[in-house]
N, C-alpha and C positions, 0 to 999 in steps of 0.2 A: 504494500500500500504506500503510494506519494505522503510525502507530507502532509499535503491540503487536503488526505482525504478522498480525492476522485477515485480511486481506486479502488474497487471492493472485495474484498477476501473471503474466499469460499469457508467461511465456518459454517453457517446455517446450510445445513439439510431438507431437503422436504424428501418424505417417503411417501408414492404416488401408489396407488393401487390402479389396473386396469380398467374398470366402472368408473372410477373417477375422471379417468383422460377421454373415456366416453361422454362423461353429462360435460366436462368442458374441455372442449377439444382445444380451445385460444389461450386456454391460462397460459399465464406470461409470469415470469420472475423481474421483479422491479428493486432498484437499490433506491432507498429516500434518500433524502438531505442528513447533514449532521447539524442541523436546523435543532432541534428537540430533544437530542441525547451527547452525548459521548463517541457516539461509532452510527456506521450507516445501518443502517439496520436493512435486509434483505427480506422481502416477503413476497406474498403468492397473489397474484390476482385473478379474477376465471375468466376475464376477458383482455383483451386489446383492443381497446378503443384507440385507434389510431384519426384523427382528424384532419390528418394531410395537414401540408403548408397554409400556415397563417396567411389568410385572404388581404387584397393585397386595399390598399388605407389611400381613401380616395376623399380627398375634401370639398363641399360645394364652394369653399370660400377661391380654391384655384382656378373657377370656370370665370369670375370675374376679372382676373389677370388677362389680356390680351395675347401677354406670348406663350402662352398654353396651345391654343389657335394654331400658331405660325410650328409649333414642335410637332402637335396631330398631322398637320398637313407633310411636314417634312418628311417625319418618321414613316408614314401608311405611302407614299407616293417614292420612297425611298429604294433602292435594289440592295440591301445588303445582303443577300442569299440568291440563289441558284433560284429560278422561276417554276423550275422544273418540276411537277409532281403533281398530286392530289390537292384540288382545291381545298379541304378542309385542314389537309398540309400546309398549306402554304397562310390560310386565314391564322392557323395556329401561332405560325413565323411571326407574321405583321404583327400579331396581338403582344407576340412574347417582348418584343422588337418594340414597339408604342410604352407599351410597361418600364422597360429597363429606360426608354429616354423619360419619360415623366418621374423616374425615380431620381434620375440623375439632375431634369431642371428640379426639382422640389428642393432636393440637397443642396443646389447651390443657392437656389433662393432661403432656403433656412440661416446658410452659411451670409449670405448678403445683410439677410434681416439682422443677424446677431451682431456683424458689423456695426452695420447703422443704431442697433440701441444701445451698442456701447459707446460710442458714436456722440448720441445724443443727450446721454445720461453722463457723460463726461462733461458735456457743456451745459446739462443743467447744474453740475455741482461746479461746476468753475462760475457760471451766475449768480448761483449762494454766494460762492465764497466773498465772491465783488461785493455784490448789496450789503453783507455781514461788513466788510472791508468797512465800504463807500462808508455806511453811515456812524461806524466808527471816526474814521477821518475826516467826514463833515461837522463833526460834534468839535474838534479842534479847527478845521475854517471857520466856522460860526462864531467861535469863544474866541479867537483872533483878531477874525471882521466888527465883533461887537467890543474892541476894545478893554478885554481882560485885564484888570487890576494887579495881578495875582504875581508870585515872583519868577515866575516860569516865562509869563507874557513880557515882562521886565527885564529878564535876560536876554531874551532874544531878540528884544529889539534892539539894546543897547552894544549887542555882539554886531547885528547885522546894518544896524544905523539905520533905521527904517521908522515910520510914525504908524497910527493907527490904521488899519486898513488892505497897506502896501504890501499883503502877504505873499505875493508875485514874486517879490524882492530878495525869498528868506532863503532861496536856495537854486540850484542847477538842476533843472530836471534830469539832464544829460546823465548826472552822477545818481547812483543811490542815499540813501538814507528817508527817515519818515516823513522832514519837510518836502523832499522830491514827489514822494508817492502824497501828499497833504496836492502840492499844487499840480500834477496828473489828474489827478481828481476831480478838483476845480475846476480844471479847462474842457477836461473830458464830459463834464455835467453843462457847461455853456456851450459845449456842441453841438451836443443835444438839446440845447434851446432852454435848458432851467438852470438861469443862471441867479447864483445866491444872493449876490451882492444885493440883487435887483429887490428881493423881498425881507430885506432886512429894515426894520425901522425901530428906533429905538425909542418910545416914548415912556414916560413916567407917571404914576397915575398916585396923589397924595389925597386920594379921597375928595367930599363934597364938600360943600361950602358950611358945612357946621365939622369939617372935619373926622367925618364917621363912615366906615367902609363896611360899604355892605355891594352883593350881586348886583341889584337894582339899578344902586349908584355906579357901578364901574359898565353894567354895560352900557347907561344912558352915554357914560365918557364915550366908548367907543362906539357907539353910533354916531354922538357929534363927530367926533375923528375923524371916522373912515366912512361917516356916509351912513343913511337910514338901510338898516340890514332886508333883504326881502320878507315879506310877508307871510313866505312858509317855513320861515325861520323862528316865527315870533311867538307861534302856538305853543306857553309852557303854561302847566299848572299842576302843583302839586298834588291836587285832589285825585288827578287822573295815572293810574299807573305809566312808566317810563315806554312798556312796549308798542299801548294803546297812542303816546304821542307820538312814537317812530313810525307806526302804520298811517297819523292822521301826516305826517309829512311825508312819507311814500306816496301816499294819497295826492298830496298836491304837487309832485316830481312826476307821479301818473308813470311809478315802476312798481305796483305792485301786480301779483299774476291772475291777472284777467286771461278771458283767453286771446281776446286779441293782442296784446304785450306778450303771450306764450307764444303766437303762432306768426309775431314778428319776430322770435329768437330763433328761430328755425324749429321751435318743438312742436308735433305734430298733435294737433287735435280732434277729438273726431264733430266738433262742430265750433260754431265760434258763435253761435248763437245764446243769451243768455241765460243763465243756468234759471234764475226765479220766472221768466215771463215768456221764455224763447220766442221773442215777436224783433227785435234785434241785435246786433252783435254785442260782446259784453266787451266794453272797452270799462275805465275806471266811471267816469263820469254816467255813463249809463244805467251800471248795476248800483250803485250808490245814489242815484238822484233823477235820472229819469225815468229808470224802471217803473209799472205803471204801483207795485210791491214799495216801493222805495217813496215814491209821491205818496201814499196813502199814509206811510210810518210818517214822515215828515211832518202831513196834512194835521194826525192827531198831535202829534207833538206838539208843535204850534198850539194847535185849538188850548192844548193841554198848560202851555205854559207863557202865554199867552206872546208869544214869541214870532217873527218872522222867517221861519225858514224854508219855506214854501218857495218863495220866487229867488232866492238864491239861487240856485241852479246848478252850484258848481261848488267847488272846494274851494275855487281862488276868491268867489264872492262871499263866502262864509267866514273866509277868515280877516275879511276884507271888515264885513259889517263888526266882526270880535274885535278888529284894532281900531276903526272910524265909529263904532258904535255910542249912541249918548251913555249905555250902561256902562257903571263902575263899580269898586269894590265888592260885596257878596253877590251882587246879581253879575256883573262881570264875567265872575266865579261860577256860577250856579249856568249863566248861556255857555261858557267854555265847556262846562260838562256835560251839557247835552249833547252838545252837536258832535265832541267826539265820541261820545259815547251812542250815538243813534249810529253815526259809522259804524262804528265797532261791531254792532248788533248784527247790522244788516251783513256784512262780512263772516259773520259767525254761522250766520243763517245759510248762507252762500255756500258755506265750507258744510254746513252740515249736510246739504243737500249732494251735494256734490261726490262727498267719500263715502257720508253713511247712509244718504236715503232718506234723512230725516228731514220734513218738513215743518214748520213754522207757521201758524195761524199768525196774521197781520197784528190782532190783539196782543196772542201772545210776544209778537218783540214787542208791541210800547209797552207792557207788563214788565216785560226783561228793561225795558231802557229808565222805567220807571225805578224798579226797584233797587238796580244794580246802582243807577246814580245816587239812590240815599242812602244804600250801603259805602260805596266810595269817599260820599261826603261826610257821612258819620264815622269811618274809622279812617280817615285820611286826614280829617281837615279839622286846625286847630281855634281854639276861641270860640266855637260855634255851639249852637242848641238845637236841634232835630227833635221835630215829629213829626210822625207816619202819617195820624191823621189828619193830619194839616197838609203834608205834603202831596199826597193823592189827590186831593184836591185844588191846590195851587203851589208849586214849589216854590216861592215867593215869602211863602209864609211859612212854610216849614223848615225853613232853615233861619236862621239869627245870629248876629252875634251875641256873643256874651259880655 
């Protein structure tokens, strides 16, 4: 016996009786693996099952290749053999002949593919490595360009005789070391058109006019600054969970997955008609507010709280009336809740339809929009008094401060 075992040694016996070589004429002696024991073990089987050469492994995905095509044609239309014989002779040839070349492009296409994914998996990790690099090293352009106090930034200008800014100045790209790959950086990021300089401003912000800093106060600074921010920017309130304001500004960016924003990403849908009304396509503005579903939640809503959101129309007019509106403080509060949370509802309803089948009587969302909004505002929102029965009837008066 080899080393490894391949070799089997006749220790085991079988004693055969004559009847028995009669009921099985095919018994076969078979040697297993050293899979499971110590040694091979030799035993008796009453058949031979023999199933011929593994059937030969043919993929749908290779009939899409074109030069699959151009090898059939070659190989069948090809003379590598004597013509002479038996046609089913000779079909055998062709077939063995078409087989052995399709073996061979497969193999070298395998060999090409594995190429190219190492290929391309080498340059996705060399574009890690950059970005990981880049933003490292832009974290020192910035702390540079922003004029660093620190004795590091003091060193180096005073080695290199340079003022705030002149970071171009602090070294030879030509040569190595980390200010070379610092300004490779830099330049390589302005060729590609995002150049840093450009977005650097350095402003100082010492609070309000009593002296007292607060969110409020710094962002009114920065909107005087840099200009009145858009209007689907401006939808914040605490009452309202963080998710429900990322979807009502989805909403008004008009990227959340309707089907027609689905079936402009190239994902295939089997309809583009609305899921609540199927009478037109479901873009954002559609299934939220003009759906015939969506006007009616609206309709009560309004009635309900004695509110205008009927002829809005849109998301950009809703938030429009939230920031131009004469309402203030708690009512302010109490219209910002509604209206993202009537969104909210109808989107839930949308979705319920959609995966589980479940549909929504029109009562029950303003019940849901009703309810969830005085839940929100009773475990959300500070300084206030709530009641149920006051509220159902006019949420105006079911909310107070304290």
């Amino acid at each position: 016996m080899k080393d490894d075992g391949s070799s089997s040694s006749k220790i085991d016996r079988f004693l055969l009786c004559q009847s028995m070589i009669l009921r099985w004429p095919m018994a076969m002696v078979k040697v297993l693996d050293r899979r499971w024991s110590d040694h091979r073990p030799i035993v008796l089987l009453s058949a031979n099952n023999d199933y011929g050469p593994a059937p030969f492994r043919f993929y749908n995905s290779w009939l899409a290749n074109g030069e699959l095509n151009d090898i059939v044609i070659t190989s069948w239309n090809g003379s590598y053999f004597d013509s002479s014989g038996a046609a089913d002779y000779l079909l055998l040839q062709k077939l063995r002949r078409l087989k052995e070349e399709i073996k061979k492009w497969a193999k070298n296409n395998r060999l090409k593919d594995t190429v190219e994914a190492t290929t391309l998996e080498l340059s996705v990790k060399a574009i890690e490595a950059k970005a990981e690099t880049s933003s490292l090293i832009i974290k020192w352009w910035w702390r540079a360009l922003n004029g660093d106090n620190g004795l590091w930034s003091a060193t180096i200008k005073a080695i290199h005789n340079v003022s705030f800014g002149e970071i171009g100045n602090l070294g030879k790209t030509s040569l190595g070391g980390i200010w070379a790959s610092i300004i490779k950086t830099g330049k390589s990021l302005n060729e590609d058109g995002r150049r840093i300089s450009s977005v650097i401003r350095r402003q100082t912000w010492n609070g309000d006019a009593k002296n007292q800093f607060s969110t409020r106060s710094c962002r009114d600074w920065i909107d005087e600054f840099y200009g009145d921010a858009p209007v689907s920017n401006i939808f914040w309130l605490k009452w309202v969970p963080p998710k429900v304001l990322c979807f009502v500004w989805k909403v008004s960016l008009d990227r959340i997955p309707v089907m027609v924003n689905l079936n402009s990403r190239g994902i295939n849908v089997q309809s583009l008609r609305c899921s609540l009304c199927l009478v037109e396509d479901e873009d954002g503005e559609h299934l939220l507010f003009r759906c015939r579903i969506a006007q009616e939640v609206w309709r009560r809503i309004s009635w309900w709280a004695s509110i205008d959101f009927v002829y809005s129309g849109s998301i950009q007019n809703i938030l429009c009336s939230l920031r131009d509106g004469s309402e203030v403080g708690l009512k302010r509060k109490i219209k910002m809740l509604l209206a993202a949370l009537t969104i909210w509802c109808l989107w839930l309803c949308r979705n319920n339809w959609c995966f589980h089948r479940i549909r929504k009587s029109i009562d029950c969302l303003v019940e849901d929009v009703k309810l969830q909004a005085f839940t929100w505002a009773e475990q959300r929102g500070n300084k206030i008094s709530t009641d149920w029965e006051k509220w159902v009837v006019n949420p105006w008066e079911g909310i107070s401060k304290i």
